[in-house]
ChimeraX commands (.cxc) that place a marker at each C-alpha (Angstrom):
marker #1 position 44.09,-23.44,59.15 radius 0.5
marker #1 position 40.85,-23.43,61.29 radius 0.5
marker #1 position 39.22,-20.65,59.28 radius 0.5
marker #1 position 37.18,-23.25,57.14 radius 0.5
marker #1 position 36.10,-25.14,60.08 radius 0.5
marker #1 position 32.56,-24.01,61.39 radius 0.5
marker #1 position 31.08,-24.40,64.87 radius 0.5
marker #1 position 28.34,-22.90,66.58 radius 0.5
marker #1 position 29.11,-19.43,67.27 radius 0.5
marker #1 position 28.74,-18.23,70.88 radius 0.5
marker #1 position 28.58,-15.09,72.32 radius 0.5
marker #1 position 32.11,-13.88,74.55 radius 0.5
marker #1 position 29.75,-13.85,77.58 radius 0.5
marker #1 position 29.28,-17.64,76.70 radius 0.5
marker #1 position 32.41,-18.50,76.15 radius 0.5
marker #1 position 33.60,-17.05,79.25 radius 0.5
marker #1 position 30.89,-18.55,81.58 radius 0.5
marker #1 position 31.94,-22.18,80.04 radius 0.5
marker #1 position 34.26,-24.34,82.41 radius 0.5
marker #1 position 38.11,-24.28,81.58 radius 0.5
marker #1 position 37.85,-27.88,81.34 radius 0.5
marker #1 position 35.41,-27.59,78.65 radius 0.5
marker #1 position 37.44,-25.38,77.00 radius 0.5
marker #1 position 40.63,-27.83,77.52 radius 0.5
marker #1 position 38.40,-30.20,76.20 radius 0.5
marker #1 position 37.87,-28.32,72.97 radius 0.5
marker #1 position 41.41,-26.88,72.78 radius 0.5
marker #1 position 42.94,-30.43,73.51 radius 0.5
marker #1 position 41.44,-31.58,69.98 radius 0.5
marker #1 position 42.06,-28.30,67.91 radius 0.5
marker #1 position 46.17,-28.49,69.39 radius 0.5
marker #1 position 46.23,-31.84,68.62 radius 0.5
marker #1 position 45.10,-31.49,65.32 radius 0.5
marker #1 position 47.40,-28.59,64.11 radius 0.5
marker #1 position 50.03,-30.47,65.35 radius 0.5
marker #1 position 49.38,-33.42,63.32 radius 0.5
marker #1 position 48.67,-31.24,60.29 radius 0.5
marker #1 position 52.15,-29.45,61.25 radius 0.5
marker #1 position 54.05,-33.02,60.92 radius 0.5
marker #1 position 52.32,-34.08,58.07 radius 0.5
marker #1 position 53.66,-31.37,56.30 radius 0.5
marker #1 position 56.95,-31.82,57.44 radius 0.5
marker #1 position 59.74,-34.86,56.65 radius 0.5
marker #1 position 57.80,-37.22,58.97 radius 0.5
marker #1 position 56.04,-39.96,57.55 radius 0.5
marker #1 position 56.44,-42.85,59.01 radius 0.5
marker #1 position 53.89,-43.58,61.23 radius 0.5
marker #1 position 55.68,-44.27,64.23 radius 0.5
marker #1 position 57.59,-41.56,64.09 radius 0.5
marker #1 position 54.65,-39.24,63.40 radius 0.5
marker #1 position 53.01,-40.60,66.96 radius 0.5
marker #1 position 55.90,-39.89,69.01 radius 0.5
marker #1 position 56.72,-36.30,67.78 radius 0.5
marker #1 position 52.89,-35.85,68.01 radius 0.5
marker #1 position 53.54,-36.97,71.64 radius 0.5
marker #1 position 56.38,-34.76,72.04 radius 0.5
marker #1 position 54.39,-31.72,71.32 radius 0.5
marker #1 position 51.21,-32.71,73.26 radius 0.5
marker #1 position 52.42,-33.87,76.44 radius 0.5
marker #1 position 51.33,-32.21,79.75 radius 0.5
marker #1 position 55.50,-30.83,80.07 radius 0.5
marker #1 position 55.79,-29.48,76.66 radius 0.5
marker #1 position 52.53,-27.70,77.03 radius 0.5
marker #1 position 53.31,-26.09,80.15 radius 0.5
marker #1 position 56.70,-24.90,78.92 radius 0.5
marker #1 position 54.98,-23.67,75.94 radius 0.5
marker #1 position 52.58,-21.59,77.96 radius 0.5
marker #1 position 55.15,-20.33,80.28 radius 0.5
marker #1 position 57.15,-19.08,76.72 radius 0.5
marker #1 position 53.91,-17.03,75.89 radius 0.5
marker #1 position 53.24,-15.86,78.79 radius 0.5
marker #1 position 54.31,-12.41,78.25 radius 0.5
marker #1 position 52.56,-12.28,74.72 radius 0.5
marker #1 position 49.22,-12.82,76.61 radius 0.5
marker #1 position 46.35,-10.16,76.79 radius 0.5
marker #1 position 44.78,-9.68,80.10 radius 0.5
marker #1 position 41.61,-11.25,79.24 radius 0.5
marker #1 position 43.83,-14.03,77.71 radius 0.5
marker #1 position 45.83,-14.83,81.12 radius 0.5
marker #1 position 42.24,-14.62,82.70 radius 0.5
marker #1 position 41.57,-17.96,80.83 radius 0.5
marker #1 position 45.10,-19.25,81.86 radius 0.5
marker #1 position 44.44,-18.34,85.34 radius 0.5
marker #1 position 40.92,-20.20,85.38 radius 0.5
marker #1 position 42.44,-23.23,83.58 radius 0.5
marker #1 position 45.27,-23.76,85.80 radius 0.5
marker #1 position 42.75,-23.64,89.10 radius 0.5
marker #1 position 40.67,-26.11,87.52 radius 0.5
marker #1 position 40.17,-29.32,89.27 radius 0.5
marker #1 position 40.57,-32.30,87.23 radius 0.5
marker #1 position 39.27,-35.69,88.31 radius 0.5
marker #1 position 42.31,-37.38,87.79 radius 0.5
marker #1 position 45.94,-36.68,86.41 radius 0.5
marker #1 position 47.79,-39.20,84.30 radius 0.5
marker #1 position 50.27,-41.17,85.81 radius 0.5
marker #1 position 53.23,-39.74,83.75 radius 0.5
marker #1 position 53.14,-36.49,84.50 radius 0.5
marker #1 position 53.68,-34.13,86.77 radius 0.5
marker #1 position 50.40,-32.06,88.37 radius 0.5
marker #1 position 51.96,-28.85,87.89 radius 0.5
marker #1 position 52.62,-29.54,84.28 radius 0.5
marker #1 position 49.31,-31.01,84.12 radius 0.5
marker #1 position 47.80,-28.35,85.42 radius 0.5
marker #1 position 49.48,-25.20,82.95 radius 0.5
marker #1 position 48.58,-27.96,80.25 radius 0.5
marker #1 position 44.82,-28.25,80.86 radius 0.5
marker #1 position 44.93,-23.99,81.01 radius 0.5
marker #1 position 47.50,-23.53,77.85 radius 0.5
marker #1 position 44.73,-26.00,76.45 radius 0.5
marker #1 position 41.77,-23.94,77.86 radius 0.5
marker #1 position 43.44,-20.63,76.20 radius 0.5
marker #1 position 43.20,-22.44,72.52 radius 0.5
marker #1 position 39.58,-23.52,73.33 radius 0.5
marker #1 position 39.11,-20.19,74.21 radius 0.5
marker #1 position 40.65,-18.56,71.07 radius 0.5
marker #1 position 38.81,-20.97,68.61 radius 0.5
marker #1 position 35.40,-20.92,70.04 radius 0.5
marker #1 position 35.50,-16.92,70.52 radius 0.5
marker #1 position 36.02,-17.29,66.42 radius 0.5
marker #1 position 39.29,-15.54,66.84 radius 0.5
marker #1 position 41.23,-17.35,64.25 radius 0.5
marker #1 position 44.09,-14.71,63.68 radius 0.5
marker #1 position 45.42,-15.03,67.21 radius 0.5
marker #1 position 44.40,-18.39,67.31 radius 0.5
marker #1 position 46.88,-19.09,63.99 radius 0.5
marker #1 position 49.29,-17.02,65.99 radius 0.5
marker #1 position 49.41,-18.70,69.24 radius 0.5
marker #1 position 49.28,-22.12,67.63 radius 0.5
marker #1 position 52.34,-20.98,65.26 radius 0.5
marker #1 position 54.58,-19.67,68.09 radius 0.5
marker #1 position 53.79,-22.71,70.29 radius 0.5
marker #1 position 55.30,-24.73,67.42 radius 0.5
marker #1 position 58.35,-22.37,66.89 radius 0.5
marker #1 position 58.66,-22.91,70.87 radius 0.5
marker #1 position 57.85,-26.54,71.26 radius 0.5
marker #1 position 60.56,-27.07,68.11 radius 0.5
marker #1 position 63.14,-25.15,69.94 radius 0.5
marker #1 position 62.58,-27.63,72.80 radius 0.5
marker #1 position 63.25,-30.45,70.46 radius 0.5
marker #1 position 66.81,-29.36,69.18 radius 0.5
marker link #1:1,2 radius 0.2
marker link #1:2,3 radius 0.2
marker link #1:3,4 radius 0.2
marker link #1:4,5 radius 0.2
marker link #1:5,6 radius 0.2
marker link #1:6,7 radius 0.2
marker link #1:7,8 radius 0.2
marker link #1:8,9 radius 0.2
marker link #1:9,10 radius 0.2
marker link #1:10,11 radius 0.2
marker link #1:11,12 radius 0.2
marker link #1:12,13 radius 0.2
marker link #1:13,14 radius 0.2
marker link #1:14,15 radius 0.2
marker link #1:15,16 radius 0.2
marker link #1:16,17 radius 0.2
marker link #1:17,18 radius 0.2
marker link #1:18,19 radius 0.2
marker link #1:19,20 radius 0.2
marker link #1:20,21 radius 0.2
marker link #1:21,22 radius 0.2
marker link #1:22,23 radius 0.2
marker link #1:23,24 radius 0.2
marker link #1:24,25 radius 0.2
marker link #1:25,26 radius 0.2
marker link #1:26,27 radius 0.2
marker link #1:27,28 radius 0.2
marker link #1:28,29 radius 0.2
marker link #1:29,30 radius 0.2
marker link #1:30,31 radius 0.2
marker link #1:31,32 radius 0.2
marker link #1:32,33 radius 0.2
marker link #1:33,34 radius 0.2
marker link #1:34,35 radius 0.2
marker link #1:35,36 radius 0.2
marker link #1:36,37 radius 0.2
marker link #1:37,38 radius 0.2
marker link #1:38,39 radius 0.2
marker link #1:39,40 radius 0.2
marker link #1:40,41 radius 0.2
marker link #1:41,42 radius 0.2
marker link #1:42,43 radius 0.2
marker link #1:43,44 radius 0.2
marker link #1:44,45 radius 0.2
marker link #1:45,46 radius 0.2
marker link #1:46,47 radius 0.2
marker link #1:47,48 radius 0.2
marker link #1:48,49 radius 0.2
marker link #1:49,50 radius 0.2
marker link #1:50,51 radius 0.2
marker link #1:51,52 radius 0.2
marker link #1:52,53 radius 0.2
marker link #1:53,54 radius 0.2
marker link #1:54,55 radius 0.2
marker link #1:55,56 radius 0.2
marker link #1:56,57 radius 0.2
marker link #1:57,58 radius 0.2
marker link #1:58,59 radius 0.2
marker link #1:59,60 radius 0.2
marker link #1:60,61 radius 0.2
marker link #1:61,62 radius 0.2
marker link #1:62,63 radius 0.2
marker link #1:63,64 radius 0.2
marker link #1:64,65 radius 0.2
marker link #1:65,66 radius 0.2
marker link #1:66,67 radius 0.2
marker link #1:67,68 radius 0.2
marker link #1:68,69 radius 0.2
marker link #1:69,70 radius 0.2
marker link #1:70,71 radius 0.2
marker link #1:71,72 radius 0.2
marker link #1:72,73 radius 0.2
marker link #1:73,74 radius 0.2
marker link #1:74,75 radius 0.2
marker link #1:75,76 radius 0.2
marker link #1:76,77 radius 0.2
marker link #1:77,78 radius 0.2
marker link #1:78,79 radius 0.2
marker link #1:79,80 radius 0.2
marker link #1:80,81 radius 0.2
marker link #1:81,82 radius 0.2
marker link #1:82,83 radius 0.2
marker link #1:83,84 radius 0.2
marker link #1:84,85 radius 0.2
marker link #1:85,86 radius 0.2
marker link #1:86,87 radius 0.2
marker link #1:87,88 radius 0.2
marker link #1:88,89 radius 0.2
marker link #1:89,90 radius 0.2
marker link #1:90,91 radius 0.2
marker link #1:91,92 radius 0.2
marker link #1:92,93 radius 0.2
marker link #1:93,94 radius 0.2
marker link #1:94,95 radius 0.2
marker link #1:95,96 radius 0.2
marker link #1:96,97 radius 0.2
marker link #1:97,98 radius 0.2
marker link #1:98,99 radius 0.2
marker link #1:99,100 radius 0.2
marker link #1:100,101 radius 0.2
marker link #1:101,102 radius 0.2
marker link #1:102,103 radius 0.2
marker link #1:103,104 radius 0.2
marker link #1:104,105 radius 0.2
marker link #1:105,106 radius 0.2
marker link #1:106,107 radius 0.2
marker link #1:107,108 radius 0.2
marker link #1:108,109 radius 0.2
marker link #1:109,110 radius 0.2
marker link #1:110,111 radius 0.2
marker link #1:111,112 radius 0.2
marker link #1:112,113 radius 0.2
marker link #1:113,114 radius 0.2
marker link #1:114,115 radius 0.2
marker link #1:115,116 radius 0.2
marker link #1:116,117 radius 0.2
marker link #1:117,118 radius 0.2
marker link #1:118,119 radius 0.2
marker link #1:119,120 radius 0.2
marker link #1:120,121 radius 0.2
marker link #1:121,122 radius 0.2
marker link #1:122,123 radius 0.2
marker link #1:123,124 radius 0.2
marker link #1:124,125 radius 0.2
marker link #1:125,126 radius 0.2
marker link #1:126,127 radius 0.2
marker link #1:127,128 radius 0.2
marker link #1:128,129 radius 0.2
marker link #1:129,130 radius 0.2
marker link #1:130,131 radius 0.2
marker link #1:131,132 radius 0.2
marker link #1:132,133 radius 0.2
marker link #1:133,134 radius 0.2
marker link #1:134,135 radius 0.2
marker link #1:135,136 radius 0.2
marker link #1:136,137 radius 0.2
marker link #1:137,138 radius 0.2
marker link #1:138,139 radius 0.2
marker link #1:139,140 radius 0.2
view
C-alpha cells in the first residue's frame, strides 16, 4: 500500500539515531492510515461506525496487545526499536489509558515508523497485515 508513497530517504544509521517518539510520530500516521484504508474497503461505511472501529484498532490497548502478538515474529534489530520505544518518555499520557499500554503503543508505533522510513515496505505490508489479522481476532 505504501510503496507509491515517497519520503526522503535516510540512511539506517539515521533512522536509528532518530528518537522513538519521532518514529511513533511517523508510525502513528502511517497505522492510522492503513487502518482507515483497511475499513474502507471493508462493509463499513457509515461514518460513525468507520470512527469507532478506527478507534478500536488505534487505541493505546489494542496496540499493545498487537505488539505483544508479534513479538516473537520480531528481528533483533526490530525488538531494538520496541525496546527504545517502550523506554521513551512521553510528556503526557491520555487520560483513558493505561501507561503500560501507552507505553508498548508509542514503541509498536515506533517499530512501523521504523519499517516505513528504513523504505522497508515488504515487512512493513507484513507487520501492518498481521496486526490487522490480530487486532480483528480481538474484535470477535
Amino acid at each position: 500500500m505504501f510503496e507509491e508513497l515517497s519520503c526522503k530517504e535516510y540512511s539506517k544509521a539515521e533512522i536509528l539515531q532518530m528518537k522513538p517518539l519521532a518514529l511513533a510520530f511517523v508510525g502513528d500516521c502511517v497505522y492510522e492510515l492503513y487502518v482507515r484504508n483497511y475499513l474502507l474497503t471493508g462493509k463499513y461505511r457509515d461514518v460513525n461506525e468507520l470512527h469507532r472501529k478506527s478507534v478500536f484498532f488505534v487505541k493505546a490497548k489494542a496496540q499493545a496487545y498487537i505488539l505483544h502478538a508479534l513479538e516473537e515474529e520480531l528481528s533483533e534489530e526490530e525488538h531494538n526499536v520496541v525496546r527504545r520505544g517502550r523506554n521513551a518518555h512521553p510528556h503526557t499520557v491520555p487520560k483513558n489509558a493505561d501507561v503500560v499500554d501507552y507505553r508498548y503503543a508509542t514503541a509498536y508505533e515506533a517499530l512501523i515508523g521504523y519499517l516505513y522510513l528504513s523504505g522497508n515496505s515488504e515487512r512493513l505490508d507484513y507487520i501492518l497485515k498481521k496486526s490487522i489479522e490480530i487486532g480483528s481476532e480481538r474484535d470477535e
